[in-house]
C-alpha positions in Angstrom: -7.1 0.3 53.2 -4.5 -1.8 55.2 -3.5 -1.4 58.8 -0.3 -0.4 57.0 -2.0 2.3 54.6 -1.9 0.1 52.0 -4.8 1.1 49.3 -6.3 -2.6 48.9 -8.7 -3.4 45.5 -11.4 -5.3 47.1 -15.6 -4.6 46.8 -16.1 -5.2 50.2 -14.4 -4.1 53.7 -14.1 -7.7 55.0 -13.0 -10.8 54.0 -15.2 -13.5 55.0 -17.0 -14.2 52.0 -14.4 -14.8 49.7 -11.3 -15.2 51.2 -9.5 -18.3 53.4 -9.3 -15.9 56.3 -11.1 -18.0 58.9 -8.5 -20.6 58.2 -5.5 -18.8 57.9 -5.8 -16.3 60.9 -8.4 -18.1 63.1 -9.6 -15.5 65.8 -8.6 -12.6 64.2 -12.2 -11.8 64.1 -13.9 -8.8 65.5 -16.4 -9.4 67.6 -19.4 -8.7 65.1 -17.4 -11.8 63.5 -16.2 -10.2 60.6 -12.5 -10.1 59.6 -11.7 -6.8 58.0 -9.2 -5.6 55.1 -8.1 -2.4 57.7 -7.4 -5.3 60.6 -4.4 -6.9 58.6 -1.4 -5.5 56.4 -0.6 -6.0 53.4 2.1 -9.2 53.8 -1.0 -10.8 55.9 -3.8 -9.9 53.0 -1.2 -11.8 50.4 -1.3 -14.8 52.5 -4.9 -15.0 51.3 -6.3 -16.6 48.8 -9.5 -15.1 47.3 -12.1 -16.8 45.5 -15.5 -16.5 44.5 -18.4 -15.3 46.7 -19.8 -17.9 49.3 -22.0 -18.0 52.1 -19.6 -17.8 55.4 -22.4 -19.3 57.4 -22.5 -22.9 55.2 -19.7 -22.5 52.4 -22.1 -22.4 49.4 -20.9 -19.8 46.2 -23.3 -16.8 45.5 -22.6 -17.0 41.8 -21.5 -20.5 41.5 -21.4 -20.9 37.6 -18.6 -17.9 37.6 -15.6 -19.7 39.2 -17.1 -23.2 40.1 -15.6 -24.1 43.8 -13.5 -26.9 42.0 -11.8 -24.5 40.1 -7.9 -24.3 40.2 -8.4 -20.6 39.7 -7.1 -18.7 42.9 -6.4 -15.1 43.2 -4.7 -12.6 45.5 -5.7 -8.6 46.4 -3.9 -6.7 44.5 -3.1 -3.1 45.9 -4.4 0.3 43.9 -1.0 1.2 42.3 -0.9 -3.0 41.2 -4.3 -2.6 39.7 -3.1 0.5 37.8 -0.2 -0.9 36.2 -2.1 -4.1 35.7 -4.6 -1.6 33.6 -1.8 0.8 31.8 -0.2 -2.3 30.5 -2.9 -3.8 29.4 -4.0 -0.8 27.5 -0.1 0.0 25.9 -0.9 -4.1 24.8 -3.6 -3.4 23.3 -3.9 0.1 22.1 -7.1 -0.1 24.2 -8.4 3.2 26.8 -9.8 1.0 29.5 -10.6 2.9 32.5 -11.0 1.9 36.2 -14.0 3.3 38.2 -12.8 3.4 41.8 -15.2 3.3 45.0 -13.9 4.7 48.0 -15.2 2.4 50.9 
């Protein structure tokens, strides 16, 4: 969730570890040094750019043969409703039945 109630589609509940937060809102931290989802709204989350899982502490990738750090590949959060009609057009594409599984955090 947002400050501003939006209903944000990420695993965690901070951003740290796969986001450019640190750079793009320096000292927006809390002071257990985390930068969390609820702490920003949604027109700050899409300044972000999200990328694979790394190590805050010294940059290195958790899974790094997923999306190699080199990659041009960046993303965004997408919101719930985004991530629905993401899905629902996908299946009317492809006469598919995919299903989302969603974790309340």
């Amino acid at each position: 969730l947002s400050r501003d109630n939006q209903l944000i589609v990420i695993h965690d509940i901070y951003l740290d570890g796969v986001s450019n937060v640190a750079e793009i809102f320096p000292n927006r931290n809390r002071s257990n040094g985390y930068s969390y989802v609820i702490d920003f709204d949604l027109e700050e989350l899409r300044r972000l750019t999200i990328r694979e899982r790394f190590r805050p502490f010294n940059g290195t990738q958790i899974f790094p043969l997923r999306f190699p750090s080199n990659s041009v590949i960046t993303f965004q959060l997408a919101t719930l409703n985004e991530t629905i009609e993401l899905l629902l057009g996908f299946n009317r594409a492809t006469g598919q039945q995919r299903q989302l599984l969603i974790e309340i955090k």
